[in-house]
Backbone bond lengths (Angstrom), bond angles and torsions (degrees), N, CA, C in turn:
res aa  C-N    CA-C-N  psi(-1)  N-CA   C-N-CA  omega(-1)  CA-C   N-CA-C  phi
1 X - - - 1.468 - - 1.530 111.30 -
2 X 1.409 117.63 -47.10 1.586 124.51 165.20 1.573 122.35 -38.17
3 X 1.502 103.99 -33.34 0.973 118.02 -169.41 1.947 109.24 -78.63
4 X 1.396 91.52 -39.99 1.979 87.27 179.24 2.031 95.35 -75.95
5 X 0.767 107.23 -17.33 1.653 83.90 -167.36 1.112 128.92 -72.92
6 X 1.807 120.49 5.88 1.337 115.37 159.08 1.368 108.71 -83.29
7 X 1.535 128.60 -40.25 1.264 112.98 156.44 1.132 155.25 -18.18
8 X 1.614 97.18 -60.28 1.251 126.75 -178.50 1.676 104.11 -64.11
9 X 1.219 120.45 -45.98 1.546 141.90 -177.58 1.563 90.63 -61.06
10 X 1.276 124.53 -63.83 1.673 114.16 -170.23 1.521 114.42 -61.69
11 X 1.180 126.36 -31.41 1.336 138.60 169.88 1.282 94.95 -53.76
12 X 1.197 128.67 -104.62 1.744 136.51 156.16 1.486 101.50 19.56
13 X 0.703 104.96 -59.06 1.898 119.84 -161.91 1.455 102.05 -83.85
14 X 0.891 142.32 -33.92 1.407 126.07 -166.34 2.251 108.06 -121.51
15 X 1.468 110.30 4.87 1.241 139.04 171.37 1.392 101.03 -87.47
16 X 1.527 122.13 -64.25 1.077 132.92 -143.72 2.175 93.17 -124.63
17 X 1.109 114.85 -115.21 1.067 114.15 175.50 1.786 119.78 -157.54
18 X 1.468 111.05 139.90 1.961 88.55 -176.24 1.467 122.07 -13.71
19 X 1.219 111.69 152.99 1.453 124.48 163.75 1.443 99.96 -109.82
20 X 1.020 139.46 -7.83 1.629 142.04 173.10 1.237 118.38 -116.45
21 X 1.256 161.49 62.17 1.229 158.57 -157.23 1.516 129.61 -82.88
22 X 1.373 106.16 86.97 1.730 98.04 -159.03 1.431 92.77 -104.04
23 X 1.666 131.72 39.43 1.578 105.91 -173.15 2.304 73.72 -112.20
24 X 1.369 76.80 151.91 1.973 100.53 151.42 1.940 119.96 -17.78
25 X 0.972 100.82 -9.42 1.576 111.31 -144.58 1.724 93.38 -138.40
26 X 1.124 107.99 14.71 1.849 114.57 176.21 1.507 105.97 -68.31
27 X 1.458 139.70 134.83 1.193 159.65 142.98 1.779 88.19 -16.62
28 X 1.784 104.66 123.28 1.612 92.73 -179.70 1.997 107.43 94.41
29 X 1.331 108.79 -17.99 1.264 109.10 -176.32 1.908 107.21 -83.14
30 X 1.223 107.46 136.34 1.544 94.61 168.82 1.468 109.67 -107.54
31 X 1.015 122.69 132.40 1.598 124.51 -173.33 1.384 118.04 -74.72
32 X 1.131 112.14 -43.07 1.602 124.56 151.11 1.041 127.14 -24.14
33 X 1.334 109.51 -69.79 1.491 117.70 -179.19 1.800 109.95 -77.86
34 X 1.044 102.08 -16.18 1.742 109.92 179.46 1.459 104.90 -79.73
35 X 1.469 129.97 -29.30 1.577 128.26 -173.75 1.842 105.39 -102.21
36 X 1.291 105.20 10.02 1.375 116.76 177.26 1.203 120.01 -73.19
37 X 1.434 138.51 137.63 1.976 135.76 162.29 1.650 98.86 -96.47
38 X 1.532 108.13 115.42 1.317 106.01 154.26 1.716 124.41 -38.03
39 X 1.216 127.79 152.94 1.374 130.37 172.82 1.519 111.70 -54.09
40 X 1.681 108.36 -60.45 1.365 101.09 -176.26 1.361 111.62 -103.43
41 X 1.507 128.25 34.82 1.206 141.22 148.60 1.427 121.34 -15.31
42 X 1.066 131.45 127.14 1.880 107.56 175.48 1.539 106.50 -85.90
43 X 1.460 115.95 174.52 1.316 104.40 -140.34 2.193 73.72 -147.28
44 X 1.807 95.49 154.87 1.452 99.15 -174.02 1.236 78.92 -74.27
45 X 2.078 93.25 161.12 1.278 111.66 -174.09 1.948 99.64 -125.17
46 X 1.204 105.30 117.73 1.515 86.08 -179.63 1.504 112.14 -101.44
47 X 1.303 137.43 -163.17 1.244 159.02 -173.10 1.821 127.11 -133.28
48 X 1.077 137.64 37.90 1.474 111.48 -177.61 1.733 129.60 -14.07
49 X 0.812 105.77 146.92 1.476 127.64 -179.94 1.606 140.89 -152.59
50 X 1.170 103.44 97.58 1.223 112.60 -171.99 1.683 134.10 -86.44
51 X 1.194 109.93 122.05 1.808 115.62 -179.32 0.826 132.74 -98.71
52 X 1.495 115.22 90.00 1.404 141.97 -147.93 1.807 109.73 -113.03
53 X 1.893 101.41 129.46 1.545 83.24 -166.50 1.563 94.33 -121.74
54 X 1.166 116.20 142.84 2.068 121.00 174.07 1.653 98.88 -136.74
55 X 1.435 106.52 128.77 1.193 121.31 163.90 1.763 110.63 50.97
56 X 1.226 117.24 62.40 1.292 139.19 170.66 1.888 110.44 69.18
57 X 1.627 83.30 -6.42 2.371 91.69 178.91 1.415 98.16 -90.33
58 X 1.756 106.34 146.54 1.058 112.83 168.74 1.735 105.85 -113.16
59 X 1.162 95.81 142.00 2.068 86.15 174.59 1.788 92.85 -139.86
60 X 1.427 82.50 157.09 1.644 97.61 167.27 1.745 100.22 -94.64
61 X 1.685 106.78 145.74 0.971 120.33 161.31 1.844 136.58 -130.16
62 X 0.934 125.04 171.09 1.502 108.57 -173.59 1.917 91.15 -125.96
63 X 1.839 87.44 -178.02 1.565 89.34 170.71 1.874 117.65 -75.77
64 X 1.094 104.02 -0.35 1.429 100.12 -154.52 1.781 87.02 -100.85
65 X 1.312 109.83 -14.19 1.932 105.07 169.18 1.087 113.17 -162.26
66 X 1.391 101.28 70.19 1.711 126.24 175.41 1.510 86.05 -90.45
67 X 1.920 81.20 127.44 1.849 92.68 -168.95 1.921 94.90 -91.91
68 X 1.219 108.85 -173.68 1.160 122.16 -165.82 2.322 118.01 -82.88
69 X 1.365 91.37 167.81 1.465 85.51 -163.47 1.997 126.24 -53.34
70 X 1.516 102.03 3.37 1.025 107.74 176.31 1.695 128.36 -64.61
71 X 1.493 116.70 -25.24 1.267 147.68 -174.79 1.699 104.97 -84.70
72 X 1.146 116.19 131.21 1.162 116.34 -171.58 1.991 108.80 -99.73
73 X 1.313 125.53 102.09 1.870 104.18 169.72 1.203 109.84 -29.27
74 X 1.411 105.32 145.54 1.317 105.07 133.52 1.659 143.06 -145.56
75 X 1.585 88.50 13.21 1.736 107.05 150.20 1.671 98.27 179.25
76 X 1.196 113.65 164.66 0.971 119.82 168.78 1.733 120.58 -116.35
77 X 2.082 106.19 155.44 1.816 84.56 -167.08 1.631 80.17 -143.15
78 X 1.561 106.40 172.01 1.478 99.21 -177.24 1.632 88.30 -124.02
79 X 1.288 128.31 156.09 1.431 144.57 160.56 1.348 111.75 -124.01
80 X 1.574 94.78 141.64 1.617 105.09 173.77 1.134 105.40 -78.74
81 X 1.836 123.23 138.44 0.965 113.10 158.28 1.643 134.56 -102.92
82 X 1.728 106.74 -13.89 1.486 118.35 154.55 1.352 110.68 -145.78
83 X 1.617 126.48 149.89 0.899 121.78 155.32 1.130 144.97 -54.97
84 X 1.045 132.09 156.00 1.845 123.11 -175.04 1.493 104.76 -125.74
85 X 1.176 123.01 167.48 0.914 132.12 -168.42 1.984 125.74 -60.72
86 X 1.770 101.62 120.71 1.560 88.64 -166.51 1.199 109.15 -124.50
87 X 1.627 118.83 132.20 1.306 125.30 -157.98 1.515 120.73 -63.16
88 X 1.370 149.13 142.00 0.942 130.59 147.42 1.858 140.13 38.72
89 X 1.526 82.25 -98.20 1.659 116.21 -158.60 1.893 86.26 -123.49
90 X 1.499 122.30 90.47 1.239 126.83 149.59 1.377 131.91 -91.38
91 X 1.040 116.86 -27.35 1.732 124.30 153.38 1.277 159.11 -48.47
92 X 1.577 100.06 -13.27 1.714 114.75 -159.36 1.101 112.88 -109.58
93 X 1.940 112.05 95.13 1.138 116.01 167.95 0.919 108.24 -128.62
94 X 1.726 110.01 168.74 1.044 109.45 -162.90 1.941 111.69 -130.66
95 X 0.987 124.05 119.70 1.664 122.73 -147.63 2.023 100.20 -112.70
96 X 1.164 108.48 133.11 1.246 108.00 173.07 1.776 107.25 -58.76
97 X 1.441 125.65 161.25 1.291 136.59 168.75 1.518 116.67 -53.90
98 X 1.697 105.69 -58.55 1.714 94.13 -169.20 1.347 94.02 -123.51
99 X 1.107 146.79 -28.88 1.835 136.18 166.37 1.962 98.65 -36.74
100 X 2.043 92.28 -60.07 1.432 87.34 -151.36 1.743 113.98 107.22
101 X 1.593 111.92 0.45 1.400 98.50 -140.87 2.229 78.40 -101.59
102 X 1.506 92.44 168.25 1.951 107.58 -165.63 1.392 101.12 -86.51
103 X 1.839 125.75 98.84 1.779 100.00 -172.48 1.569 79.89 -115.07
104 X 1.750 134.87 42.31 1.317 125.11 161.25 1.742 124.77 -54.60
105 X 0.797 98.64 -17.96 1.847 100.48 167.37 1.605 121.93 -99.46
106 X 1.701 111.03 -30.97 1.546 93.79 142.19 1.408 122.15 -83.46
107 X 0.849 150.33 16.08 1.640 123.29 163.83 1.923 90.93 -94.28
108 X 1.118 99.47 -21.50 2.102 89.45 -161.69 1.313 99.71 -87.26
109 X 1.769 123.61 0.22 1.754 108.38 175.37 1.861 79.89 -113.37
110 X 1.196 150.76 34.54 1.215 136.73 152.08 1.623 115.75 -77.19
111 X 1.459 94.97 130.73 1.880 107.81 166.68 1.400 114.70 -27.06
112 X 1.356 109.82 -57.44 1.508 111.40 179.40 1.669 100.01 174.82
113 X 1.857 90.14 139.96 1.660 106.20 -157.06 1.511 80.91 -161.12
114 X 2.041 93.61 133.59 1.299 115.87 179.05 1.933 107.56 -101.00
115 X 1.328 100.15 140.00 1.367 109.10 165.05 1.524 154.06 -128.97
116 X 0.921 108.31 79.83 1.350 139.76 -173.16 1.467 108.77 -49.59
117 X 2.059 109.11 95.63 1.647 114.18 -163.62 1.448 93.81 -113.58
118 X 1.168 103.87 150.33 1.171 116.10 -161.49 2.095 96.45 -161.04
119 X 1.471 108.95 70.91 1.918 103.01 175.30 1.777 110.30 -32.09
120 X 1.047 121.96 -46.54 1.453 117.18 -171.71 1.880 98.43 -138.04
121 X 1.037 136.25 137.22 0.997 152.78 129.48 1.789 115.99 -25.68
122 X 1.015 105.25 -66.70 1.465 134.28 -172.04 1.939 86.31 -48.44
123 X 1.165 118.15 -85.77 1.579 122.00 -175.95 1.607 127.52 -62.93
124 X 1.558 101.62 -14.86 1.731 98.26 162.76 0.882 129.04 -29.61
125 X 1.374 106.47 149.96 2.054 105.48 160.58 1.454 88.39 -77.86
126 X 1.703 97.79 160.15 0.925 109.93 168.66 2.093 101.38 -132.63
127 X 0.874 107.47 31.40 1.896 122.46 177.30 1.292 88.71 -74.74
128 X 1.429 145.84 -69.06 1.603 114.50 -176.67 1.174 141.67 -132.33
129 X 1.534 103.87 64.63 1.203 127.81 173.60 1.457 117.49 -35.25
130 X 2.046 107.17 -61.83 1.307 91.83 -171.67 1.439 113.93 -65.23
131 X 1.167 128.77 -41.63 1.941 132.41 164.73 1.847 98.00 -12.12
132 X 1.445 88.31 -62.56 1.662 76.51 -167.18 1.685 118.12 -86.64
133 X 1.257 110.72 2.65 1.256 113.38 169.41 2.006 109.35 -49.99
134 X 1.867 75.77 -63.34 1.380 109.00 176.53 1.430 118.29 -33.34
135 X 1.608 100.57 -54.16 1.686 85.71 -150.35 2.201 88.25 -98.22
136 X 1.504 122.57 0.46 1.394 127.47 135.97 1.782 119.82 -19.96
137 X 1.339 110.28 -68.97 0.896 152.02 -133.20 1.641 89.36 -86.62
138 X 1.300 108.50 -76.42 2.048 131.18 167.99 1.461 96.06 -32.62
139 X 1.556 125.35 -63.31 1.140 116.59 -159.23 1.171 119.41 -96.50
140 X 1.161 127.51 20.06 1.487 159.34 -177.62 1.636 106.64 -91.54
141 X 0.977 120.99 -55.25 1.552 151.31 -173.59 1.740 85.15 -76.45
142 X 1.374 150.69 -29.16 1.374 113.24 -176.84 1.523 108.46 -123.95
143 X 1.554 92.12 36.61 1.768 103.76 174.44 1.372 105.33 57.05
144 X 1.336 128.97 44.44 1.847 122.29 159.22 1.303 99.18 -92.91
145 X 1.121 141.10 158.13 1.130 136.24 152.55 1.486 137.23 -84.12
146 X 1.204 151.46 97.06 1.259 164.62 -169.47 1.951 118.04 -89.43
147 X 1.478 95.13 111.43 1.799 105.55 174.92 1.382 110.75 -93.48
148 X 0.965 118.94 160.29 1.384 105.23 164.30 2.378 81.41 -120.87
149 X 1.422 91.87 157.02 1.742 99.25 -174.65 1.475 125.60 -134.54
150 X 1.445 93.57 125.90 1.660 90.86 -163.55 1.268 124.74 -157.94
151 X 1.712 124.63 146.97 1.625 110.06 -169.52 1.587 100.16 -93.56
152 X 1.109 122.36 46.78 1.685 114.99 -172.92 1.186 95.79 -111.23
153 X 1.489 107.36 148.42 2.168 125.93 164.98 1.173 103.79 -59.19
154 X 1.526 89.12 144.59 1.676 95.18 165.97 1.524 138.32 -41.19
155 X 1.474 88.51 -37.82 1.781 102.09 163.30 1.293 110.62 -25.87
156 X 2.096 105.30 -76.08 0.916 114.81 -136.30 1.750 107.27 -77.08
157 X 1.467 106.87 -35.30 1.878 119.05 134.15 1.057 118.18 11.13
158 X 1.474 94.39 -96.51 1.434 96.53 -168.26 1.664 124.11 -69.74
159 X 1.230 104.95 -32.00 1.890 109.16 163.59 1.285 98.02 -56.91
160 X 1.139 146.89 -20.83 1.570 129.39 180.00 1.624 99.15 -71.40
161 X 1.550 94.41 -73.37 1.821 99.99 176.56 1.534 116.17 -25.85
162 X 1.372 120.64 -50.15 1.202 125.92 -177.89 1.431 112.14 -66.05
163 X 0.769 133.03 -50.83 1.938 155.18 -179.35 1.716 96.14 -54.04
164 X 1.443 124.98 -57.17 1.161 130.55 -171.24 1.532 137.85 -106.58
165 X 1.693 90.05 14.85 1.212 112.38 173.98 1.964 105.16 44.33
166 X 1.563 116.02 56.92 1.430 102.35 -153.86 1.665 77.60 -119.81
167 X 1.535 112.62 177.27 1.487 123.56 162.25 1.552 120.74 -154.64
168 X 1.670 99.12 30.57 1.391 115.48 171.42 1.653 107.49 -65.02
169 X 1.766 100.85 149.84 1.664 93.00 164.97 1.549 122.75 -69.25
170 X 1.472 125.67 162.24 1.300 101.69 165.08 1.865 100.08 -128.00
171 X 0.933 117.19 162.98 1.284 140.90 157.75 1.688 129.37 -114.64
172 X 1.170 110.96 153.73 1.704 125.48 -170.66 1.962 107.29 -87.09
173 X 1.014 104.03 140.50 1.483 101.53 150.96 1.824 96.68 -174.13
174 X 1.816 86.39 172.88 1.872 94.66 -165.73 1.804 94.73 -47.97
175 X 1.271 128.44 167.45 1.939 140.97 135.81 1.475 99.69 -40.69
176 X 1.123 127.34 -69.93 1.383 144.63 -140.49 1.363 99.15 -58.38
177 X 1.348 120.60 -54.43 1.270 130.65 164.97 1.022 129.82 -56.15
178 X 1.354 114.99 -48.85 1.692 110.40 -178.28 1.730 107.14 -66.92
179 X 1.459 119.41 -27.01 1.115 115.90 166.90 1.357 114.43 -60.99
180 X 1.106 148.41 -45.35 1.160 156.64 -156.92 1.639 99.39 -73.16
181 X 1.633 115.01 -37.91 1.133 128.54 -156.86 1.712 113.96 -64.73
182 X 2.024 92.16 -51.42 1.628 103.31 -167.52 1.408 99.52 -152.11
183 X 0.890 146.23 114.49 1.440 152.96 -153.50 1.547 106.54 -88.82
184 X 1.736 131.40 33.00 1.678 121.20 -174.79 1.931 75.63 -144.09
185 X 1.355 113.32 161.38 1.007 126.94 170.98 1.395 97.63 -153.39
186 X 1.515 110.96 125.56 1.701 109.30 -40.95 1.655 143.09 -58.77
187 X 1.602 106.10 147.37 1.480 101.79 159.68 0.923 121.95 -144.17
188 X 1.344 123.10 151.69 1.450 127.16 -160.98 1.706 110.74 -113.60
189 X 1.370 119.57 122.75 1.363 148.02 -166.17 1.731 105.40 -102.81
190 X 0.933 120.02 131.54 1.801 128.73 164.51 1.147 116.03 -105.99
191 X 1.422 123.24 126.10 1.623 107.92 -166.00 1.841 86.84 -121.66
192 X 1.418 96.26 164.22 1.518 94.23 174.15 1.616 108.39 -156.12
193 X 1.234 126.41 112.44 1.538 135.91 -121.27 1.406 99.66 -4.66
194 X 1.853 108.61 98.14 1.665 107.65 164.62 1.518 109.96 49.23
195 X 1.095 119.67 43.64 1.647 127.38 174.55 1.381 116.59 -109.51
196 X 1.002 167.61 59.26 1.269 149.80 -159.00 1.331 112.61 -34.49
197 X 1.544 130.07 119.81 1.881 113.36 -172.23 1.608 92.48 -124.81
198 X 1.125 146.47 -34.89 1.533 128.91 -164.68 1.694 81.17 -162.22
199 X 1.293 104.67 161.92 1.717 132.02 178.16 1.430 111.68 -125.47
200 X 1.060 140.67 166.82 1.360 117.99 145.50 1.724 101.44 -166.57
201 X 1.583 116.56 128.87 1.179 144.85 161.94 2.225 102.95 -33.39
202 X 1.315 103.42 119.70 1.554 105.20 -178.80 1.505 99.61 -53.93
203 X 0.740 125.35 -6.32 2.204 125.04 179.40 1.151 99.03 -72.25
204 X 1.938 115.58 -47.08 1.295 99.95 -158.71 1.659 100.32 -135.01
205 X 1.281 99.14 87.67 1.663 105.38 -172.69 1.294 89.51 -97.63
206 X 1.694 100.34 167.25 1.725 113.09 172.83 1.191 101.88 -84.78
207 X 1.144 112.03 161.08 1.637 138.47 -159.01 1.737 100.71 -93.99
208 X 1.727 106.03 -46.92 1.176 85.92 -179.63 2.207 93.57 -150.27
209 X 1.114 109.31 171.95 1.156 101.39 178.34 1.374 129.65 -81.15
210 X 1.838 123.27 10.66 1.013 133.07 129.03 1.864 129.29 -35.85
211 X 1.929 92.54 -50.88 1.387 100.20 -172.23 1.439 122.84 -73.61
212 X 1.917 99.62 -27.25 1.928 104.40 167.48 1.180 100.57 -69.95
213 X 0.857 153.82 -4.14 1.561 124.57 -175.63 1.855 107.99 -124.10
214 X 1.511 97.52 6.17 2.008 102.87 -175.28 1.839 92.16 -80.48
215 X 0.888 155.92 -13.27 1.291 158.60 -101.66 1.768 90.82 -149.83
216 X 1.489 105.36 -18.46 1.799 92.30 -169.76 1.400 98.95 -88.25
């Protein structure tokens, strides 16, 4: 029996959503504070370097024995020499549809805002659209605001809209991220100033926006 329950657990997990959540983006995560640099953080350290050529030799040089005017440049390059300290969650923005324009710090100081991720449009399920029309629709009616989020063209956009008879807003951000974010396409995220508060697998969305928030 020990033996099916990692199975059983990966099934679980990729039906529904982790039961262990070790990415940046864990229920309990604040995003805010995850895309933050401490003050006394250490910080990358780079190096200049210069490529300097005399009498058919080329050498690298630095500031500390930059040789004399006999040597001719002939470009200069910078190298890291340690890393410094790197936050969390560096990725997560969030881009209007047709401006393009960055409103990631208003949606992350909002009361509470639903997000509807979706890496491609194009490869979604589309099994419960109307559900989420629906429960769009519920939470629409008590002034929260609801995105739906995605790295797809407008093209592919608007064939969704069309396909799903939907009239949610949408917004842009990288694939890479939204994968990282919630592992169902779609899934829907509740944020509450930049908080992560509930997730939920497109199988098992709330019914209505009474039911996301009965759960706290």
């Amino acid at each position: 029996m020990l033996s099916l329950f990692p199975i059983i657990l990966s099934i679980y997990s990729i039906y529904c959503l982790p039961v262990l959540d070790f990415r940046p983006y864990h229920i309990g995560a604040d995003i805010k504070k995850g895309m933050s640099i401490p003050k006394n953080a250490e910080r990358d350290e780079y190096n200049t370097v210069f490529i300097m050529e005399k009498d058919g030799e080329t050498k690298k040089f630095t500031l500390e024995n930059y040789p004399d005017a006999s040597w001719t440049l002939l470009k200069t390059d910078v190298e890291l020499i340690s890393k410094g300290y790197e936050p969390p969650i560096v990725d997560f923005s969030l881009r209007t549809m047709t401006q393009k324009i960055d409103i990631t710090d208003s949606v992350l100081s909002m009361p509470r805002v639903f997000l509807l991720l979706m890496p491609s449009v194009e490869s979604a399920s589309k099994d419960n659209t109307f559900s989420i029309n629906e429960l769009y629709k519920d939470i629409k009616q008590t002034g929260t605001p609801f995105y739906v989020v995605t790295s797809s063209t407008d093209m592919a956009i608007n064939k969704w809209i069309l396909d799903t008879h939907s009239d949610y807003p949408f917004l842009l951000m990288d694939g890479t991220t939204i994968k990282t974010i919630i592992r169902s396409s779609p899934g829907l995220v509740m944020l509450e100033y930049g908080v992560v508060k509930r997730k939920w697998s497109h199988h098992f969305l709330p019914k209505s926006f009474a039911e996301s928030i009965k759960q706290e």
